[in-house]
C-alpha positions as CSV (number, residue, x, y, z in Angstrom):
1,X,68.9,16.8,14.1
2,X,66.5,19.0,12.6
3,X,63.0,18.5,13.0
4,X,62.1,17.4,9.1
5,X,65.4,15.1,9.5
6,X,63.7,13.1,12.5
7,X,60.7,12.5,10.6
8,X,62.1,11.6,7.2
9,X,63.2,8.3,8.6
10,X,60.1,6.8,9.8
11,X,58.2,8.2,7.2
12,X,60.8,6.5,4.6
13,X,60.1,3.2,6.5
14,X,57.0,3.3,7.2
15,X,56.3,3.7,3.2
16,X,58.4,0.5,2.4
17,X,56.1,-1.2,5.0
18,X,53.1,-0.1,3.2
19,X,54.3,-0.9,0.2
20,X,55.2,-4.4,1.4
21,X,51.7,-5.0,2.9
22,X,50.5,-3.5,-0.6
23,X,52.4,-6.3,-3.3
24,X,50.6,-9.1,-0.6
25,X,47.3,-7.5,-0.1
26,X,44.1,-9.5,-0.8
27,X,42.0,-7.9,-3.5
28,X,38.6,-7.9,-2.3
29,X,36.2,-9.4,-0.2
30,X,37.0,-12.7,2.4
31,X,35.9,-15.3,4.3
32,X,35.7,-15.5,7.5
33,X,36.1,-12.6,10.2
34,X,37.6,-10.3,7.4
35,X,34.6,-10.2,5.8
36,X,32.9,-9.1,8.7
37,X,35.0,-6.4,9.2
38,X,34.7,-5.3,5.5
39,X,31.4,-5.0,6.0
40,X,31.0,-3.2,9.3
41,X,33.3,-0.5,9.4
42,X,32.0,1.0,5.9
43,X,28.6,1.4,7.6
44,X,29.3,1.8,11.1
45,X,27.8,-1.9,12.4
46,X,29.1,-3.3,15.3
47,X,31.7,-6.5,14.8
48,X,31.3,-9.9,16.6
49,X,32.6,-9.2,20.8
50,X,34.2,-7.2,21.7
51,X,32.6,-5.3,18.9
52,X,35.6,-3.4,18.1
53,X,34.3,0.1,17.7
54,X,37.7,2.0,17.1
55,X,38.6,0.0,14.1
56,X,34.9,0.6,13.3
57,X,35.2,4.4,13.3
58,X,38.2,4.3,12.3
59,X,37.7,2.0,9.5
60,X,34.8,4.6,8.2
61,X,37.4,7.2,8.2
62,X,39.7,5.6,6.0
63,X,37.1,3.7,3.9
64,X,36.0,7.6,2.9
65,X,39.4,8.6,2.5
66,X,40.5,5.9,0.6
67,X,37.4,5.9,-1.9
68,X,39.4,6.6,-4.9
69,X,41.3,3.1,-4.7
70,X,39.0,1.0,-4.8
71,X,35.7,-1.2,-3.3
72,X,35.6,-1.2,0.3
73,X,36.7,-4.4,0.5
74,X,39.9,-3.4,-1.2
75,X,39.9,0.2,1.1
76,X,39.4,-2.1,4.8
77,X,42.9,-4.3,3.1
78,X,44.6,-1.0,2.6
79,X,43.8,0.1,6.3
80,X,45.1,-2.9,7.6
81,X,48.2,-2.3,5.1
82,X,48.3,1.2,6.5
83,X,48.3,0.5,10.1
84,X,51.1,-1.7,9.7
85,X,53.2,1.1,8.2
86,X,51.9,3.5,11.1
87,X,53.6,1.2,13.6
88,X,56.2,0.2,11.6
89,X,57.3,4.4,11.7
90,X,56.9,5.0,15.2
91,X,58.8,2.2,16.2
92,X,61.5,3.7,14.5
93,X,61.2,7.5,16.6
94,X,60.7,4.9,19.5
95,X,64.4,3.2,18.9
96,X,65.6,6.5,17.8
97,X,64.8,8.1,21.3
98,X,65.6,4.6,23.7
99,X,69.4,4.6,21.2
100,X,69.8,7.8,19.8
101,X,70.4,6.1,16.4
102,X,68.1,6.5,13.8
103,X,69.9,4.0,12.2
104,X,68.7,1.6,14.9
105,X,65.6,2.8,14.2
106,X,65.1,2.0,10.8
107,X,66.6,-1.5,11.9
108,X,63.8,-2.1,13.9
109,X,61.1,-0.8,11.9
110,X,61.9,-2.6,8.9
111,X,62.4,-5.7,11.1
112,X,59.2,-5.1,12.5
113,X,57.2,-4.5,9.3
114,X,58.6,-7.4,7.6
115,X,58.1,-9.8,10.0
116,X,55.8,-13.1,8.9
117,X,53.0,-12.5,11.1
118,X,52.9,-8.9,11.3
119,X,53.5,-8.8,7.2
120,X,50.5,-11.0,7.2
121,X,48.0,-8.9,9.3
122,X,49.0,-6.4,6.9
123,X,47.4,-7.8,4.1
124,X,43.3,-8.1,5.0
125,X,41.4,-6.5,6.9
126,X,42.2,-6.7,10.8
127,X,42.0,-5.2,13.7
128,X,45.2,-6.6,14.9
129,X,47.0,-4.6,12.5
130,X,45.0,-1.3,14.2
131,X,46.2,-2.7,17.7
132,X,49.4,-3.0,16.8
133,X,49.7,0.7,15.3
134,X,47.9,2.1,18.6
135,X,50.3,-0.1,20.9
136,X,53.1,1.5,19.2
137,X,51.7,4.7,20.0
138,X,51.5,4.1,23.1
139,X,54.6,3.1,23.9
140,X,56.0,5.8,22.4
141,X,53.8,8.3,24.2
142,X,55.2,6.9,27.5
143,X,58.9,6.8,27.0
144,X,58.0,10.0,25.2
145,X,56.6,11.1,28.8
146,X,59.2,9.6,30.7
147,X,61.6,12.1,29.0
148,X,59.6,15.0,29.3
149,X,57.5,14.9,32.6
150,X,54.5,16.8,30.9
151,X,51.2,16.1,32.3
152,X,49.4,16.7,29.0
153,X,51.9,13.8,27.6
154,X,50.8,11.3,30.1
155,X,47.3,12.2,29.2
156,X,47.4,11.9,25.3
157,X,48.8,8.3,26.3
158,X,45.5,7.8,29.0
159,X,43.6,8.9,25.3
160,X,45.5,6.2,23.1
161,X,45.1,3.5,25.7
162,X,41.4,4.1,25.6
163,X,41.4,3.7,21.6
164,X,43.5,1.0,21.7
165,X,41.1,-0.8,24.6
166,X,38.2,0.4,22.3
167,X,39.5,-1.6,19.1
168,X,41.1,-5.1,21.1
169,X,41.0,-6.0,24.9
170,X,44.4,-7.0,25.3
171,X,45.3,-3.4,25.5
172,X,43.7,-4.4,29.1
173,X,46.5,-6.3,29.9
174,X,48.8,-3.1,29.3
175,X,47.3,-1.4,32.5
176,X,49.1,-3.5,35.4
177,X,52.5,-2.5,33.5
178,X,51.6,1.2,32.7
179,X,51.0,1.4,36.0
180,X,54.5,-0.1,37.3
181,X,56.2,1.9,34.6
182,X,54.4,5.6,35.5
183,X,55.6,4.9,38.9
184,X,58.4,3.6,38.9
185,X,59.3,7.0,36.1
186,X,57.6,9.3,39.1
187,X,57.3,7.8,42.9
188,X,56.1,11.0,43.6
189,X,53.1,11.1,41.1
190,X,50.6,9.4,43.7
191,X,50.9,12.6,45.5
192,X,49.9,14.4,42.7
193,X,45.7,12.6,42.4
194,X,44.9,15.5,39.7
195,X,47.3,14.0,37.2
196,X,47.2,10.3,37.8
197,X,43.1,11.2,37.6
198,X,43.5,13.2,34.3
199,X,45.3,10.5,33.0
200,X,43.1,7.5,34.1
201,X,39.7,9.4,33.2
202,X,41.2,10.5,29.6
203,X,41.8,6.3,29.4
204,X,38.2,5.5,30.7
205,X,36.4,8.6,29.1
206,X,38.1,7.6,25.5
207,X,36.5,3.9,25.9
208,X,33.1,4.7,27.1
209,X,32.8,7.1,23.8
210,X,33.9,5.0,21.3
211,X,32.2,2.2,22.7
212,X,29.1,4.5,22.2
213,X,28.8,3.6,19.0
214,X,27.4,0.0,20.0
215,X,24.3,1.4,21.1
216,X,23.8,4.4,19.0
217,X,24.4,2.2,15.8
218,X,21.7,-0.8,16.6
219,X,19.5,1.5,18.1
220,X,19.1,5.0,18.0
221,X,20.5,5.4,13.9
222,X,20.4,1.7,13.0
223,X,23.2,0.1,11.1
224,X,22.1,-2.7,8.4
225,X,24.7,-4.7,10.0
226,X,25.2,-5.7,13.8
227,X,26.3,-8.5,15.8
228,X,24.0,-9.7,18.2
229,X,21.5,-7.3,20.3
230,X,23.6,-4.5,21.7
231,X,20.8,-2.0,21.7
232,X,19.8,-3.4,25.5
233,X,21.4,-3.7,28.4
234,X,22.7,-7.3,28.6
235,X,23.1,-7.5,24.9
236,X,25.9,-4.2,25.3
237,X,27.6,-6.4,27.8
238,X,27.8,-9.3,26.4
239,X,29.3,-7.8,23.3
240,X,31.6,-5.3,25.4
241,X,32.6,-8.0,27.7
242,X,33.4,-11.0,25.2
243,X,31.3,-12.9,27.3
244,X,30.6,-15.6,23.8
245,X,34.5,-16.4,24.6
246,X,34.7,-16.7,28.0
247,X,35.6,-20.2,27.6
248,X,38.2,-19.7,25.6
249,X,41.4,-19.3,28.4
250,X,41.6,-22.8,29.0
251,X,43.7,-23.8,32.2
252,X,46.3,-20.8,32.4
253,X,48.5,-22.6,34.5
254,X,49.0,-25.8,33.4
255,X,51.5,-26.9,30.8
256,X,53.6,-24.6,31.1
257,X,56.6,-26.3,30.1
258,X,54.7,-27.5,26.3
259,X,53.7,-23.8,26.4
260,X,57.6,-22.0,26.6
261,X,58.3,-24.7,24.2
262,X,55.5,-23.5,21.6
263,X,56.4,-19.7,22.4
264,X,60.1,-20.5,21.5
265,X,58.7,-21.8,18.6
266,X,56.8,-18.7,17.8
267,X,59.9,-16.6,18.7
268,X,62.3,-19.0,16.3
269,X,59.8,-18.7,13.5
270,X,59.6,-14.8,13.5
271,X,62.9,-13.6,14.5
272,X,64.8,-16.5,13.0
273,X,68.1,-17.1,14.1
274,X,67.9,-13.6,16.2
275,X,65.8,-15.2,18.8
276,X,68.7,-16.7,20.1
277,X,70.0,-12.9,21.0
278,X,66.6,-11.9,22.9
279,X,66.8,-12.7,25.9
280,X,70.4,-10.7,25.9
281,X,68.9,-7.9,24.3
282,X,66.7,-7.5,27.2
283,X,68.9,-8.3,29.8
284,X,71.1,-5.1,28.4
285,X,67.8,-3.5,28.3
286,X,67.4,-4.1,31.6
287,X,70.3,-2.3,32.3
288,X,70.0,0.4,30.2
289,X,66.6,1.2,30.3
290,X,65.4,-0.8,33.1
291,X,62.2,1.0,33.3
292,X,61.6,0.9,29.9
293,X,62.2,-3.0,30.5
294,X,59.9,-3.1,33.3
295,X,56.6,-1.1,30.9
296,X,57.6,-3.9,27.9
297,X,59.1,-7.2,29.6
298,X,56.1,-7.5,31.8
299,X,53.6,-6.4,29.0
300,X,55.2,-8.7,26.8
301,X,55.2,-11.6,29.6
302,X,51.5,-11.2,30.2
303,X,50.4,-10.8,26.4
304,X,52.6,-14.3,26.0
305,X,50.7,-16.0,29.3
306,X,47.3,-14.8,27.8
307,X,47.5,-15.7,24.5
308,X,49.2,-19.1,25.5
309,X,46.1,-20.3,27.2
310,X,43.4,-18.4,24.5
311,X,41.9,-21.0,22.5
312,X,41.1,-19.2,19.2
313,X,41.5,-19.5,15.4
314,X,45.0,-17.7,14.2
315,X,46.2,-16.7,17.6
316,X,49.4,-16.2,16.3
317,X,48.4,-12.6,15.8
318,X,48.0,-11.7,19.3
319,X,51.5,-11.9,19.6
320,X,52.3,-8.7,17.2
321,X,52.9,-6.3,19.9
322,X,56.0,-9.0,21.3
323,X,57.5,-9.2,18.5
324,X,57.3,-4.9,18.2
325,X,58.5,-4.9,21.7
326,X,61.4,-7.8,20.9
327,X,62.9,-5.7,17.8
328,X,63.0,-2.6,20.5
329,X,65.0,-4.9,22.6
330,X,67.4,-5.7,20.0
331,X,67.9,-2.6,18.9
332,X,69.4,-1.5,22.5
333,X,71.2,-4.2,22.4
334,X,73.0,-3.3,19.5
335,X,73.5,0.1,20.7
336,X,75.3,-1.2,23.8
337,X,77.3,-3.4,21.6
338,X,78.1,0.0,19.3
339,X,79.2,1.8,22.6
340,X,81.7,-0.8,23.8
341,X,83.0,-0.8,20.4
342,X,83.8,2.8,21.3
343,X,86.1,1.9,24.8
344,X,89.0,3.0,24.8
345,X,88.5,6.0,22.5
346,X,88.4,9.6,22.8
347,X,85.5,11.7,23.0
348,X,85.9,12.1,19.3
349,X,87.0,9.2,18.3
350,X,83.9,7.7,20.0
351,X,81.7,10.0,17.6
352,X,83.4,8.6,14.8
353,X,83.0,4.9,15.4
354,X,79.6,4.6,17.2
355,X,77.5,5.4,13.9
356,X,79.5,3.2,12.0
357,X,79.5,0.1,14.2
358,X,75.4,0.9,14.3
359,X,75.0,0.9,10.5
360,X,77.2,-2.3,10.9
361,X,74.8,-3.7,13.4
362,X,71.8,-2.7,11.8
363,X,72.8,-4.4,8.7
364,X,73.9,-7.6,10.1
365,X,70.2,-7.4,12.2
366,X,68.3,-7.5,9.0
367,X,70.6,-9.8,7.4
368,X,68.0,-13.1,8.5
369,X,64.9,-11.0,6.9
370,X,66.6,-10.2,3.7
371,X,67.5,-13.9,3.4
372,X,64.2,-15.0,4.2
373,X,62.4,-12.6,2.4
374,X,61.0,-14.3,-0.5
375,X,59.9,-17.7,1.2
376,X,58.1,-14.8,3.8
377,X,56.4,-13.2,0.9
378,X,55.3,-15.8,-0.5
379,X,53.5,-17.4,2.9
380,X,51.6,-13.7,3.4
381,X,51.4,-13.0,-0.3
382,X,47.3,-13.2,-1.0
383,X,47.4,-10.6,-4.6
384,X,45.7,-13.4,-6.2
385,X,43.9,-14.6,-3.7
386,X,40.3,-14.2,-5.4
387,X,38.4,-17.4,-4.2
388,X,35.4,-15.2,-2.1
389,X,34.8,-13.2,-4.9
390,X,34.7,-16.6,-6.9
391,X,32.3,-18.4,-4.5
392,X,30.3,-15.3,-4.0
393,X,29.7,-14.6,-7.6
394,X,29.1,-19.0,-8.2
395,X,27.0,-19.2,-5.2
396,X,24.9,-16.1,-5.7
397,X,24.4,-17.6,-9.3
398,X,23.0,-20.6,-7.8
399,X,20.6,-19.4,-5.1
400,X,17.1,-19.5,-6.6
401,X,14.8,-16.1,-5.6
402,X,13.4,-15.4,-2.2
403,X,15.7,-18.5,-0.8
404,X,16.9,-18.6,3.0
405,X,20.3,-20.1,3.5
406,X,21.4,-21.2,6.7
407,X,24.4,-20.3,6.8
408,X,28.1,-20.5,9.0
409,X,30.3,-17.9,9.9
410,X,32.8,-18.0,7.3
411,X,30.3,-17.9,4.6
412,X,27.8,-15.7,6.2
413,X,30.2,-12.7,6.0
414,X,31.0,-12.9,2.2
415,X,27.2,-13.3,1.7
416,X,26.3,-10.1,4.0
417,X,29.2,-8.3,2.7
418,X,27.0,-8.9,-1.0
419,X,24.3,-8.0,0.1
420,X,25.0,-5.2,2.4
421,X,27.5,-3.0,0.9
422,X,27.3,-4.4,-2.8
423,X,23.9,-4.5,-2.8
424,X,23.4,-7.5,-4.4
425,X,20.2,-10.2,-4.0
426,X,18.5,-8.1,-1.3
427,X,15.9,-11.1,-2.0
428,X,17.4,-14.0,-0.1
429,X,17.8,-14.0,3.6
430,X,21.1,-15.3,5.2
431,X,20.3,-16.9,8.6
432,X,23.8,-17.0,10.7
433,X,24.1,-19.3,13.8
434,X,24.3,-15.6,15.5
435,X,21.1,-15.0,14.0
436,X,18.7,-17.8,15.2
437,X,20.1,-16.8,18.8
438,X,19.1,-13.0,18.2
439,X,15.9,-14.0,16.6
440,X,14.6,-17.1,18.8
441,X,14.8,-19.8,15.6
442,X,16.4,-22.3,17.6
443,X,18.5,-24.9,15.7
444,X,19.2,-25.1,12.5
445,X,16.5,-27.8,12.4
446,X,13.9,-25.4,13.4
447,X,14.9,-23.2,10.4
448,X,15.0,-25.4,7.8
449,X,11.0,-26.3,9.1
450,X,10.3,-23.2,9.3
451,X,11.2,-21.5,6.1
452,X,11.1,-24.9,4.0
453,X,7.2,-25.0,3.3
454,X,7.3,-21.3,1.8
455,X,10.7,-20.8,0.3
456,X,13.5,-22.2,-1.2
457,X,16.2,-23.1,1.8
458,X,19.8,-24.3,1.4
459,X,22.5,-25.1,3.9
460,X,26.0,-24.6,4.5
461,X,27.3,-26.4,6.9
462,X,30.8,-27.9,8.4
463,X,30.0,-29.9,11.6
464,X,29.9,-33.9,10.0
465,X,27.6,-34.4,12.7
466,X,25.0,-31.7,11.4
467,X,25.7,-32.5,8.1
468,X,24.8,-36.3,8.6
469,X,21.7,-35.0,10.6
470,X,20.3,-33.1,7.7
471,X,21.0,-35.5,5.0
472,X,19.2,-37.9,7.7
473,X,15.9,-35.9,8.0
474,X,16.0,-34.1,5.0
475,X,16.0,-35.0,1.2
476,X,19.7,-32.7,0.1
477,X,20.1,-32.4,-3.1
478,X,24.2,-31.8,-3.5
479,X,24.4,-29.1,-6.0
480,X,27.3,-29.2,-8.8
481,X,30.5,-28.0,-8.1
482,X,29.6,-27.3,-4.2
483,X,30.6,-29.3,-1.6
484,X,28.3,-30.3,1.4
485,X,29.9,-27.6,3.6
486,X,30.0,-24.7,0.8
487,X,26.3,-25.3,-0.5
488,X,23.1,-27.8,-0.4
489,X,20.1,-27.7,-1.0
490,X,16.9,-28.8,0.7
491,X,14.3,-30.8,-1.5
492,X,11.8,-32.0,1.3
493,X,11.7,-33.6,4.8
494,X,11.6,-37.5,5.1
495,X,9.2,-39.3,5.3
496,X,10.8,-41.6,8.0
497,X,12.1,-38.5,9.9
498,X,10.6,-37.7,13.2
């Protein structure tokens, strides 16, 4: 196959990915952590921990580039959109080389792309969809070295782990596997300390730069938006490290039996009926690329473990780089099923019937996505998904001049992205939860006190039990057409209140 022949199928998939993200991508700015990221990669802020500097400087890069189409709201959904399609292309050279059928390979790419949850991280701004382009990258970089022996190879993947590390930590659970994999490829390579050091100071070297740009961008050229205080010493760690979700993996090992059941679920839910054939497909991985089965079963198993135990909002997108690894699987499965097709056969007549049992296969793979295709779309479809830009433009409306708004998450990052990068009301001051810790306010309490005699203040809150503790000690006035967790305002303290 000629060299323009090997790339026109990824390239063909990989645009029908985009273009998939692209009919269900959300129009502008929204809540929650996708606001946040719309905000800081357009001017180089640091994220909540890890901090996510890759998708940072990577997010400038395409927010420039993609200036023409749009705000930058619109340019950080298009990333996400893009990075889906980059993965979505290099898993299909990554079947291609692990089947020799690019037929396979567009199979598994499609399958990949249009799977619900990676479909949906395709759609907003995320830095799982960024993870799951690197990871894919990755992998291919080490079968890619597996087949070549080059040093540099190995090296370029020691780069990519490093930006993949820099933009989401569970690339760190990639490094116990990597490890098992290079050596297993190479027995011989711990006798060779100049490569394996190459390789593992490319990885570390990569994530110390990147990660540069926490300090550098709160410090040194300040950037009107970052999370927390990572211009000293324990602020960098604390960001770095993730140490605000430290509590998060709850109990790893117990439960394990209600936690296979909720990852067949997962597996049910985004191969359909296909998950029945997984654990065959990797069981003829096993023996046809057992060390490719070794690098990806035993990432896969440890992703899985993790994010079983991670208590967090949405964690169904940590398992995007199983569900890349389980199309892979598939894909060999069906090319050991193509081969046996062929027994019996001459050399020739083997030629002849492979490709065609493949197409075969690869039709009858995608067969479940096809007819689930339009119930898929319309669960990630968010094209008219306009309610930020609505609450922003009703809330911003409301707020009188000079007020302070004590804000929460979800609503803080519409309101910075407003002010920050539209420029809009520089006059009010939004006053995050992360804020009172970075400036000393204390509670929200000590806020509303403090800012109360001066200015106007309003609240947006979601715990009931703050909500009943303002409404006890304060006069709230509940304005029209807001909610008490969307928008309140402060009139006075109680009398009564203590």
């Amino acid at each position: 196959m000629t060299r323009a022949g090997r790339w026109l199928a990824p390239v063909a998939v990989g645009i029908v990915a985009f273009i998939a993200a692209r009919l269900a991508t959300l129009p502008g700015v929204g809540f929650w952590d996708t606001a946040e990221l719309q905000v800081v990669a357009p001017v180089l802020g640091t994220a909540h921990p890890t901090g996510f500097p890759t998708y940072v400087l990577l997010g400038w890069v395409a927010n420039v580039l993609l200036t023409p189409f749009g705000d930058p709201a619109f340019r950080m959904n298009l990333f996400a959109g893009l990075s889906v399609a980059v993965a979505a292309a290099v898993t299909v050279d990554l079947v291609r080389v692990l089947t020799r059928s690019a037929l396979l390979g567009v199979m598994a790419g499609l399958g990949l792309a249009l799977t619900g949850i990676v479909w949906k991280v395709g759609t907003q701004a995320e830095a799982h969809a960024l993870h799951l382009a690197l990871s894919a990258i990755l992998f291919r970089l080490l079968v890619a070295w597996e087949g070549d022996r080059r040093d540099r190879t190995l090296i370029a993947a020691g780069v990519v782990f490093g930006l993949a590390a820099g933009n989401h930590s569970l690339t760190l659970l990639y490094a116990p596997p990597i490890v098992l994999y290079v050596v297993a490829v190479d027995p011989d390579i711990l006798g060779r300390p100049r490569v394996v050091l190459g390789s593992v100071t490319a990885a570390v070297l990569t994530t110390v730069l990147v990660y540069l740009e926490l300090p550098v961008r709160s410090s040194m050229f300040p950037a009107p938006l970052v999370y927390g205080r990572p211009d000293t010493w324990d602020g960098f760690w604390y960001i770095a490290l993730a140490e605000q979700f430290r509590g998060s993996l709850v109990a790893p090992l117990d439960d394990l039996t209600m936690k296979a059941g909720d990852l067949a679920l997962r597996t049910v839910y985004a191969f359909g009926p296909l998950a029945i054939f997984l654990p065959l497909a990797f069981a003829v991985t096993v023996l046809r690329r057992p060390r490719y089965a070794l690098l990806t079963g035993s990432t896969a198993a440890l992703t899985c473990f993790f994010a079983a135990s991670y208590v967090n909002a949405m964690i169904d997108r940590y398992y995007v780089v199983p569900v890349l690894l389980g199309w892979t699987w598939l894909a060999i499965l069906a090319e050991g099923v193509a081969r046996l097709a062929g027994t019996g056969l001459d050399a020739e007549g083997r030629r002849r019937m492979q490709p065609v049992v493949a197409l075969v296969l690869a039709v009858v793979l995608l067969v479940p996505t096809g007819m689930e295709l339009g119930d898929r779309y319309r669960i990630v479809d968010r094209s008219g998904d306009r309610s930020a830009d609505l609450w922003l433009d009703q809330t911003l409306a409301r707020l009188e001049p000079g007020a302070v708004i004590a804000s929460w998450w979800s609503y803080s990052t519409p309101l910075w992205y407003a002010q920050v990068i539209e420029g809009r009301r520089p006059d009010i001051l939004i006053i995050d939860d992360r804020t009172r810790l970075d400036m000393n306010l204390g509670d929200v309490y000590h806020v509303i006190d403090r800012y109360l005699p001066t200015r106007p203040v309003y609240v947006i809150r979601v715990e009931p039990s703050e909500i009943a503790g303002i409404t006890e000690r304060y006069v709230v006035e509940q304005l029209v057409g807001f909610d008490p967790s969307t928008l309140a305002r402060i009139v006075r303290r109680r009398e009564a209140a203590g």
